[in-house]
N, C-alpha and C positions, 0 to 999 in steps of 0.2 A: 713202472720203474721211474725215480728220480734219481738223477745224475747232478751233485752239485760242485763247478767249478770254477776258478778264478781269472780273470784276466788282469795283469799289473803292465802301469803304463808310470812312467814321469812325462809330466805337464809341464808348459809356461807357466801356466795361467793365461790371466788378461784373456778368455774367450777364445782359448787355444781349442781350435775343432781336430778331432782325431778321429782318424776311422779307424774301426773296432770291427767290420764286416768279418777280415779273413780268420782276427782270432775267434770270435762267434763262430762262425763254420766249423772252424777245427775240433771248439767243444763240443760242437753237436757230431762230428763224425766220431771224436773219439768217445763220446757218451755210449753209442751202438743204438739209439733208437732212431728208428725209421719213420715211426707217425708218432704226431702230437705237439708241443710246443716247447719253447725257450724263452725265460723269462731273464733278460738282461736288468741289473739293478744297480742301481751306482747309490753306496750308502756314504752321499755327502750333503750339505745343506746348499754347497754353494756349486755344484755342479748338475747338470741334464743329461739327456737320451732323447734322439731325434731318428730321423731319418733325412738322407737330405741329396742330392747329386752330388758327388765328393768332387769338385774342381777349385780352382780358384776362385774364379768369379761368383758360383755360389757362395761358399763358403766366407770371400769378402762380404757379399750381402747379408749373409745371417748376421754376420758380425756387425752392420753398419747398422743393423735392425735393431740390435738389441741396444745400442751407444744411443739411438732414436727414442729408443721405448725405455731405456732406464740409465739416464748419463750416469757415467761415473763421476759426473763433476755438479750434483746437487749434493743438497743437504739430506740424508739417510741419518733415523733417529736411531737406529742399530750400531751406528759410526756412534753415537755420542755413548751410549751406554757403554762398548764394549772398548773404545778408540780403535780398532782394527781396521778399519777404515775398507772393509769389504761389502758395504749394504747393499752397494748397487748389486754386488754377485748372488746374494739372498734372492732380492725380489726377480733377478736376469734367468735364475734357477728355477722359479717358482713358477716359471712362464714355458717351462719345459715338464719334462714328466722326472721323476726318478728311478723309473723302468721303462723299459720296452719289449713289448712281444711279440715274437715272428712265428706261426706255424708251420713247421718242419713235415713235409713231406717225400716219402721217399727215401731219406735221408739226407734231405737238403732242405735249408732255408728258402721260402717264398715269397723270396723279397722281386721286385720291379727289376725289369733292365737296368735301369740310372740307381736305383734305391742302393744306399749303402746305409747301415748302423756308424750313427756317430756321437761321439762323446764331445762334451763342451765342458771346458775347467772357465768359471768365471772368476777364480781367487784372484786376490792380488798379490802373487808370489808363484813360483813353479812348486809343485807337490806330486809328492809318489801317491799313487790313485790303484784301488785296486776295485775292479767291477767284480759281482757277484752273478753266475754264471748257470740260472738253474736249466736243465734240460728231465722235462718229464713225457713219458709217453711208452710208447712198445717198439 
């Protein structure tokens, strides 16, 4: 059986971390299957899928990581072509997945103690974001 369903959220932006753990769960309880997986999909160029310990001080750090590994304040040749001035959110994105899979046992996701599913919007501007929610299995 596949179950496919939506999660909608509005964002910041700017590297706005969301956790998406308890609507994931609800799509997999309300899907009805018990074993198999769920494949979470975020159909944006400038946003990811993680997993991560949902606190502040994580969540500062991922954020502090990415400002390290891709400023927003170099020069990005995607900025010249387009002027949107989003490049660093492309390459911030690209350093993440655009899905994620959790195998669903029992009727529950197998995630870690600390593990939560979480979304990252790297735009420059807040936007309505809707993730793609597949649950397949028995």
């Amino acid at each position: 059986m596949v179950v496919t369903q939506y999660v909608a959220m509005d964002t910041r932006g700017h590297g706005d971390v969301i956790d998406v753990t308890d609507q994931v769960a609800k799509a997999v309880a309300d899907s009805g299957i018990k074993n198999g997986i769920v494949t979470i999909f975020s159909p944006s160029a400038t946003s990811g899928l993680t997993t991560l310990e949902y606190e502040p001080g994580c969540v500062a750090d991922l954020q502090a990581l990415f400002e390290r590994v891709a400023p927003e304040s170099i020069d990005y040749r995607h900025n010249l072509r387009w002027g949107d001035g989003n490049g660093h959110a492309h390459v911030r994105a690209a350093l993440l997945k655009a899905s994620f899979t959790v195998p669903v046992v029992n009727g529950r996701l197998t995630l870690g103690t600390w593990q939560h599913i979480v979304f990252v919007d790297f735009d420059v501007r807040p936007r309505h974001r809707e993730l793609v929610v597949q649950c397949m299995g028995e």
